[in-house]
N, CA, C and O of each residue as an XYZ file, in Angstrom:
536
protein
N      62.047    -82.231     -6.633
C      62.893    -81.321     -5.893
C      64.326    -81.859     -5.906
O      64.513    -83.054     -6.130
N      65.372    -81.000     -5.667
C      66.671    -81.370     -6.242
C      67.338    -81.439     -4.539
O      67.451    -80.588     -3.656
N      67.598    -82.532     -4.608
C      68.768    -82.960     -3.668
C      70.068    -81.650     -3.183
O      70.524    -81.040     -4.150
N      70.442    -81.377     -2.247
C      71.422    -80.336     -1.645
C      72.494    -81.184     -2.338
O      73.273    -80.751     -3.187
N      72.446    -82.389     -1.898
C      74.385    -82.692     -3.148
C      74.715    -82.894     -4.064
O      75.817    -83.402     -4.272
N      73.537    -82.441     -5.352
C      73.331    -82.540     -6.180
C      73.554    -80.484     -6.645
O      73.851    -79.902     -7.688
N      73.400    -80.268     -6.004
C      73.695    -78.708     -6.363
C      74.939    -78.189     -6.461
O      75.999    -78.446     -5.891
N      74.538    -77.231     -7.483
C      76.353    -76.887     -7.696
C      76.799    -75.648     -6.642
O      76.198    -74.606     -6.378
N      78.242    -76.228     -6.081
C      78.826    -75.600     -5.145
C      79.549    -73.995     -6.292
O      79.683    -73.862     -7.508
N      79.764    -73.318     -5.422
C      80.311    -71.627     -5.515
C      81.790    -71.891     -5.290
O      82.192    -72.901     -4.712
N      82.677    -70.825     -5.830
C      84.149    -70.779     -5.550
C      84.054    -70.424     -4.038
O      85.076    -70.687     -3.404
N      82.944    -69.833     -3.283
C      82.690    -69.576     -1.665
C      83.107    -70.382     -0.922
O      84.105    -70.413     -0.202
N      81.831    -71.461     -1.217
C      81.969    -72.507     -0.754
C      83.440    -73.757     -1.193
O      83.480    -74.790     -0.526
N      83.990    -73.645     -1.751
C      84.882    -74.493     -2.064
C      86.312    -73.863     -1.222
O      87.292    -74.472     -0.792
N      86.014    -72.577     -1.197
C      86.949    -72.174     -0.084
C      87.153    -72.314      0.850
O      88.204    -72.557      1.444
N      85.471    -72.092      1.363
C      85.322    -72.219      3.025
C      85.650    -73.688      3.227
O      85.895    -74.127      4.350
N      85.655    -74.502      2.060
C      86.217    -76.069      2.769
C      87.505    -76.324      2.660
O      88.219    -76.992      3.409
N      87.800    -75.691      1.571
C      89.456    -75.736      1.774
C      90.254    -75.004      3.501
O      91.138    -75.535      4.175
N      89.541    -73.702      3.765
C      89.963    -73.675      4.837
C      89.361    -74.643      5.757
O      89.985    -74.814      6.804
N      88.503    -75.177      5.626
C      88.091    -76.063      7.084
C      89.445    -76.953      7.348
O      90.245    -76.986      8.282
N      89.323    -77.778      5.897
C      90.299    -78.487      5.747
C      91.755    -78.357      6.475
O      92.409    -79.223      7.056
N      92.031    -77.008      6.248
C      93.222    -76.211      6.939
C      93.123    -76.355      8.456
O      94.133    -76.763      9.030
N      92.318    -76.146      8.992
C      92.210    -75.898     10.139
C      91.795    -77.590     10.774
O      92.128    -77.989     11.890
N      91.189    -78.210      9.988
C      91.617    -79.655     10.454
C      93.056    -80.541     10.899
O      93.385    -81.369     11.749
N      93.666    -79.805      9.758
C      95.362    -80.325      9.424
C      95.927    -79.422     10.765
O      96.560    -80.157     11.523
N      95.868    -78.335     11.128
C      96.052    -77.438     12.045
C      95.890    -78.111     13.631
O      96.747    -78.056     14.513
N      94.691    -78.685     13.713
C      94.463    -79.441     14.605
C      94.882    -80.601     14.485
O      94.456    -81.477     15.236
N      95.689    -80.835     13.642
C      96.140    -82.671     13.855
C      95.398    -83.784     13.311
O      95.852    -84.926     13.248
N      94.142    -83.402     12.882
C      92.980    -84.520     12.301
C      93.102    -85.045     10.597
O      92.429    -85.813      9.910
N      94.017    -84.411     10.405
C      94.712    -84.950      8.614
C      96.508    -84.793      8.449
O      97.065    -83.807      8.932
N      97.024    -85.497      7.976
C      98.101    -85.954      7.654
C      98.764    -84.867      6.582
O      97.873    -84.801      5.736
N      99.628    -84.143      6.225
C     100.221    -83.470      5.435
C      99.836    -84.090      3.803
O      99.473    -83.463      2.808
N     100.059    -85.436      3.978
C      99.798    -85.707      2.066
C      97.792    -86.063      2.544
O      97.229    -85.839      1.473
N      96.868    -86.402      3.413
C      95.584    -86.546      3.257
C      95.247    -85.056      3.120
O      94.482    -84.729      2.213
N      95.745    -84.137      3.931
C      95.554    -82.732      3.467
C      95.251    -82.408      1.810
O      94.181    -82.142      1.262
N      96.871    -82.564      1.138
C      96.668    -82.248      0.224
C      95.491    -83.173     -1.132
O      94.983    -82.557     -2.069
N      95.321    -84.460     -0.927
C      94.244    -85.161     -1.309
C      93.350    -84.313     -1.161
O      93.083    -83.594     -2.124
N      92.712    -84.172     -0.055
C      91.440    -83.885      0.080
C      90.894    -82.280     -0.523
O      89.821    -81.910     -1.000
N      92.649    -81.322     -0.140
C      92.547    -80.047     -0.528
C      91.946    -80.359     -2.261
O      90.827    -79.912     -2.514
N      92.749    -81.157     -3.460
C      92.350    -81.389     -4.484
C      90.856    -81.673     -4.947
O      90.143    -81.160     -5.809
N      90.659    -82.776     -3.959
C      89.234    -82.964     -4.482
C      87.801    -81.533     -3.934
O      86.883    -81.164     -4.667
N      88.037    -81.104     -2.707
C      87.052    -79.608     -2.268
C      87.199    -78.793     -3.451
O      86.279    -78.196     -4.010
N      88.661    -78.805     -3.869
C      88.935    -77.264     -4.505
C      88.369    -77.612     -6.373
O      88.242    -76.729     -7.222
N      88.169    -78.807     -6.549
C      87.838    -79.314     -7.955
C      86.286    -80.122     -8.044
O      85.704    -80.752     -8.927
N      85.928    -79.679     -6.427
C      84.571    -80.231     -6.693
C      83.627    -79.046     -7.114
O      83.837    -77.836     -7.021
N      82.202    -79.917     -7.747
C      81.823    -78.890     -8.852
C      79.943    -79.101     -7.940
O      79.043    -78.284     -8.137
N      79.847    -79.875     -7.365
C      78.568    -79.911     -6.392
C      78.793    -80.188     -4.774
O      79.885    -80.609     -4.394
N      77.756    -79.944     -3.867
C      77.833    -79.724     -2.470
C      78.113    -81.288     -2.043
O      78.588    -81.408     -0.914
N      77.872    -82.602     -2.836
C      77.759    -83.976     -2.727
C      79.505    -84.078     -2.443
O      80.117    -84.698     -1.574
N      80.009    -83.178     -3.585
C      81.041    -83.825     -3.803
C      82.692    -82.941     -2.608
O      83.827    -83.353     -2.369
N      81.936    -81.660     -2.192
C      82.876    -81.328     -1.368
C      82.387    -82.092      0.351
O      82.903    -81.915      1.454
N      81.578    -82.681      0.064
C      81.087    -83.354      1.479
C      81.742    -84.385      1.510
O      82.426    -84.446      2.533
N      81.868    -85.406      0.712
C      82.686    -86.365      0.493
C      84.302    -85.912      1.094
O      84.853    -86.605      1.949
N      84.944    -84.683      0.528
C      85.883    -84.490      1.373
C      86.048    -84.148      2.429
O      87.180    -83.968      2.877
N      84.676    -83.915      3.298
C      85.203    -83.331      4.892
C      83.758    -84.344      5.710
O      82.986    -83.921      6.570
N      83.772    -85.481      5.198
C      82.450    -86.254      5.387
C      83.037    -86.989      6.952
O      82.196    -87.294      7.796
N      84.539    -87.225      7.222
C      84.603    -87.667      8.580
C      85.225    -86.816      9.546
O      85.719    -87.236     10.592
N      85.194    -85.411      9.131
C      85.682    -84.212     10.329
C      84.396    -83.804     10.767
O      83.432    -83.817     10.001
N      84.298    -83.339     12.294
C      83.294    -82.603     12.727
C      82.988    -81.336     12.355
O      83.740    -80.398     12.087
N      81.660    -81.416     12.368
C      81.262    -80.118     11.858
C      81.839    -78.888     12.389
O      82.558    -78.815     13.385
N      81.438    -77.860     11.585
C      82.376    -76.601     12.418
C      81.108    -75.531     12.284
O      80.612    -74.988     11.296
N      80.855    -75.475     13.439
C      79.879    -73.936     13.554
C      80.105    -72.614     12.574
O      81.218    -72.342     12.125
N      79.054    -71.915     12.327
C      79.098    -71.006     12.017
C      79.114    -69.759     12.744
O      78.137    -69.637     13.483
N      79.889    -68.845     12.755
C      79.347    -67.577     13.314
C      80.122    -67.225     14.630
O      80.162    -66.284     15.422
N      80.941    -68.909     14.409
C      81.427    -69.168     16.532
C      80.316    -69.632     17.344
O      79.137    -69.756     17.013
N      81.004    -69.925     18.713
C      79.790    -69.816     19.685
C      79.081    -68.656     19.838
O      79.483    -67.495     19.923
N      77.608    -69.264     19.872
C      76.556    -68.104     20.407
C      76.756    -67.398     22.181
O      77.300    -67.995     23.110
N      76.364    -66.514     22.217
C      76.533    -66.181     23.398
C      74.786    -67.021     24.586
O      73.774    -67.592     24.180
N      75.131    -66.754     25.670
C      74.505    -67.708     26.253
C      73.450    -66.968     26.569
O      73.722    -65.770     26.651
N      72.032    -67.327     26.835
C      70.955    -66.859     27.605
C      71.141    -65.918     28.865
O      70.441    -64.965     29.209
N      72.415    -66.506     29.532
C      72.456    -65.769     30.894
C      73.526    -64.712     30.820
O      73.680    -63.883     31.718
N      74.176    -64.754     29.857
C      75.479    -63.894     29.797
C      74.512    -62.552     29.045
O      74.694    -61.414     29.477
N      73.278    -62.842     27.669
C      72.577    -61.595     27.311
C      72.222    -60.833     28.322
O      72.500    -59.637     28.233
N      71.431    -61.393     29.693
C      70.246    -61.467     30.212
C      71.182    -60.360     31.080
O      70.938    -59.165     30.907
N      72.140    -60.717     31.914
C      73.078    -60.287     32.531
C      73.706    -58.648     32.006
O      73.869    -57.682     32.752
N      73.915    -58.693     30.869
C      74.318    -57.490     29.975
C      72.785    -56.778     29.393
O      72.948    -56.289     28.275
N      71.822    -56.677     29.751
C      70.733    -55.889     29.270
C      70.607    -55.953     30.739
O      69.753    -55.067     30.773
N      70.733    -56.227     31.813
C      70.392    -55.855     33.223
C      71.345    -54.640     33.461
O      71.003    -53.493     33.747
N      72.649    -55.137     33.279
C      73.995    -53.800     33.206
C      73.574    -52.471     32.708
O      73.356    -51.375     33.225
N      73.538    -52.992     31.459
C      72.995    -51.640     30.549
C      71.973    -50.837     31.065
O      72.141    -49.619     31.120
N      70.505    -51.572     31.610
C      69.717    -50.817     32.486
C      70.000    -50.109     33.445
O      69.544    -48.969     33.537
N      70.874    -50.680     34.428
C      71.343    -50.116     35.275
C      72.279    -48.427     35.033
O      72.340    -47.281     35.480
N      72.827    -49.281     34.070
C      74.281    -48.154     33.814
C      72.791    -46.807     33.170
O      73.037    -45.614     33.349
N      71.908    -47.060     32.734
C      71.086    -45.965     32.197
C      70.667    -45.115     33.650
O      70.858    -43.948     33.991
N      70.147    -46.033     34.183
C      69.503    -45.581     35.490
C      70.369    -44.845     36.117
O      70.049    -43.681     36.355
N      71.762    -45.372     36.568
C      73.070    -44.206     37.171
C      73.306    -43.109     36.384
O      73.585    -42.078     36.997
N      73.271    -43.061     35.253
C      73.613    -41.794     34.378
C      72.660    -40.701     34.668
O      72.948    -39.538     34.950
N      71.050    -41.429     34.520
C      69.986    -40.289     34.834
C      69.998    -40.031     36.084
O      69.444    -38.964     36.348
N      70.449    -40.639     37.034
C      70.118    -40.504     38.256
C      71.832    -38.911     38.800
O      71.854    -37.961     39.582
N      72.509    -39.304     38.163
C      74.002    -38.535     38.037
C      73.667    -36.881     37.888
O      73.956    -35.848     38.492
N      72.584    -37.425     36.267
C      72.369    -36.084     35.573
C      71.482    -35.164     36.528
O      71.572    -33.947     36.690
N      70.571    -36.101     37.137
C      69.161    -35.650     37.936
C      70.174    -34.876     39.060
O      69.683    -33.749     39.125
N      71.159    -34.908     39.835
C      72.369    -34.647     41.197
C      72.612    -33.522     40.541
O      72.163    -32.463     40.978
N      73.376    -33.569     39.363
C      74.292    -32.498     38.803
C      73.286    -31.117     38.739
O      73.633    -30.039     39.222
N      72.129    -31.319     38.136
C      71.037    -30.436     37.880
C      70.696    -29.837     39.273
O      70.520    -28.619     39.309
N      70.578    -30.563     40.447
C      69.986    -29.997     41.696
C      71.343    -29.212     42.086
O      71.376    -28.045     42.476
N      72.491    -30.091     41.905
C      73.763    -29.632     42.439
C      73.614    -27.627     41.887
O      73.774    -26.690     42.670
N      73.347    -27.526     40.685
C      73.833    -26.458     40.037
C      72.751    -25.585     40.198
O      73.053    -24.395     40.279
N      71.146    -25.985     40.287
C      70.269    -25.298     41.013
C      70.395    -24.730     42.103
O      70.003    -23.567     42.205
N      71.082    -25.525     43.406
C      71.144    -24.506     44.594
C      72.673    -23.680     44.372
O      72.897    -22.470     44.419
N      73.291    -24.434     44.204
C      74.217    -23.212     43.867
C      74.161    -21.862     43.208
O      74.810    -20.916     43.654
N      73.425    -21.772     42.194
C      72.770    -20.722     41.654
C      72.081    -19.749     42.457
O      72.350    -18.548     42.489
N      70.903    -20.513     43.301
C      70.182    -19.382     44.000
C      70.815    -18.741     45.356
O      70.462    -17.721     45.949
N      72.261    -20.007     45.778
C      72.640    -19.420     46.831
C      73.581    -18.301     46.801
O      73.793    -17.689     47.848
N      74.312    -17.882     45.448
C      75.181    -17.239     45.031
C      74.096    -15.843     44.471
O      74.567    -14.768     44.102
N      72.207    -16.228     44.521
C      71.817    -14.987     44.109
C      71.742    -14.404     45.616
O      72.014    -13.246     45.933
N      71.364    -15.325     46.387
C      70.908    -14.756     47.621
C      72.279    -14.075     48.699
O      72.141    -13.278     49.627
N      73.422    -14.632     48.249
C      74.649    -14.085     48.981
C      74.888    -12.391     48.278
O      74.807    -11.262     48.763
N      75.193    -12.899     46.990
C      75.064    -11.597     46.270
C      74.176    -10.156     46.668
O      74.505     -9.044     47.081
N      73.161    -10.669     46.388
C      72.064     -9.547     47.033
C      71.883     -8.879     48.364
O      71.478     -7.778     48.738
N      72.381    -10.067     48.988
C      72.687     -9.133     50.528
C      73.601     -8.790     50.745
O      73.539     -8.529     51.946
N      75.164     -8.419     50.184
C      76.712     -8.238     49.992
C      76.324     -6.866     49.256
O      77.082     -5.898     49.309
N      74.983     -6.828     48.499
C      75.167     -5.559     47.734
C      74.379     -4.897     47.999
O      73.946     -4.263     47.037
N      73.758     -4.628     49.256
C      72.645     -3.793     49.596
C      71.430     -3.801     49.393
O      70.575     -3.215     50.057
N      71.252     -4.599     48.276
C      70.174     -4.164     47.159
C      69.151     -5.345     47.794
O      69.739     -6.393     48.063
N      67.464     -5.321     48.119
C      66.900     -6.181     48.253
C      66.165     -6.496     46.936
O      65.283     -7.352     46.991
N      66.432     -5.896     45.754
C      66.049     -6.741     44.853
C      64.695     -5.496     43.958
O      64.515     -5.208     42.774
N      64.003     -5.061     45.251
C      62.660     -4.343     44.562
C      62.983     -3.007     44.764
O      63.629     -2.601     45.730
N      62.458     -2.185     43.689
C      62.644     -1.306     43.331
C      62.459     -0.258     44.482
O      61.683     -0.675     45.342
N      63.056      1.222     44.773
C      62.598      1.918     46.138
C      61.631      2.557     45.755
O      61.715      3.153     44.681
N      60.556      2.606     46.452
C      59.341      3.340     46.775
C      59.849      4.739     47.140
O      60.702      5.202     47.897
N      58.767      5.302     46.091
C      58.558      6.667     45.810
C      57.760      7.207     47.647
O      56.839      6.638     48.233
N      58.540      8.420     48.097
C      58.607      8.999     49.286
C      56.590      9.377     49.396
O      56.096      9.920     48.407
N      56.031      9.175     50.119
C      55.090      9.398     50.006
C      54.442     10.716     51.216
O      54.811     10.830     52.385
N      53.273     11.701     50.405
C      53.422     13.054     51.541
C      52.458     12.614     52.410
O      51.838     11.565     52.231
N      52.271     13.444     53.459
C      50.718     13.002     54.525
C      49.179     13.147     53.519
O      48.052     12.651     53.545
N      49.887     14.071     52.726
C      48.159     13.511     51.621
C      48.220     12.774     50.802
O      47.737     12.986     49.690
N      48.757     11.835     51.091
C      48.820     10.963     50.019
C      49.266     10.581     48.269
O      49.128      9.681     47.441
N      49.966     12.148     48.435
C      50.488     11.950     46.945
C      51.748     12.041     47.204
O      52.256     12.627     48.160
N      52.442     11.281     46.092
C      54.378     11.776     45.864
C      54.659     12.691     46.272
O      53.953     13.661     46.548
N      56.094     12.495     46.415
C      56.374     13.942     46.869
C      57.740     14.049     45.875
O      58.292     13.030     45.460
N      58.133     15.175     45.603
C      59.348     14.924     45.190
C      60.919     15.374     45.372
O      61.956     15.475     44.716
N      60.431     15.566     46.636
C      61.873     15.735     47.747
C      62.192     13.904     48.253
O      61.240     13.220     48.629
N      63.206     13.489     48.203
C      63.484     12.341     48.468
C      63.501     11.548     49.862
O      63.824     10.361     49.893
């Protein structure tokens, strides 16, 4: 099996160390001419052995940034639940809100207009049939 510094590094990777590099010098941890040394040897190294050698006494540098924390997720999927729960609970108000309003505007209506709604019954005679005088 082949050794990691024995493998050949990518123009990627020879970048990403040249910027580390940068950002070392940035922070004060290399000298303007160790900069450029070291920039030479990352940018002309041809395996992972050999760009390690140039950043072999700077601290490592994370990838990705810091992760976010256990309690800061935990905290923001509690929010989010919540914020779901107020929305349905909003929508569930608005719906009742617009339900009684509805029936109270049928029931004002209907008595403003005379009308109880059911149709008028046909006049009925003492024998029991229609009549059709009104």
């Amino acid at each position: 099996m082949t050794r990691r510094s024995a493998l050949r590094a990518s123009d990627r990777d020879r970048d990403q160390a040249a910027d580390q590099l940068r950002d070392a010098a940035t922070e004060g941890r290399l000298s303007p001419d160790e900069l450029e040394d070291r920039l030479g040897v990352a940018l002309s190294a041809r395996t992972y052995g050999q760009l390690h050698s140039a950043m072999s006494d700077l601290p490592a540098v994370r990838q990705g940034g810091s992760p976010i924390p256990l309690w800061a997720r935990a905290s923001l999927a509690v929010a989010g639940a919540v914020g779901v729960v107020a929305a349905a609970a909003m929508a569930a108000m608005l719906f009742a809100l617009v339900a009684c309003l509805s029936a109270a505007w049928m029931v004002v209506s209907r008595a403003t207009s005379g009308r109880s709604g059911r149709p008028p019954r046909p006049a009925v005679s003492p024998r029991g049939r229609p009549s059709l005088l009104p």
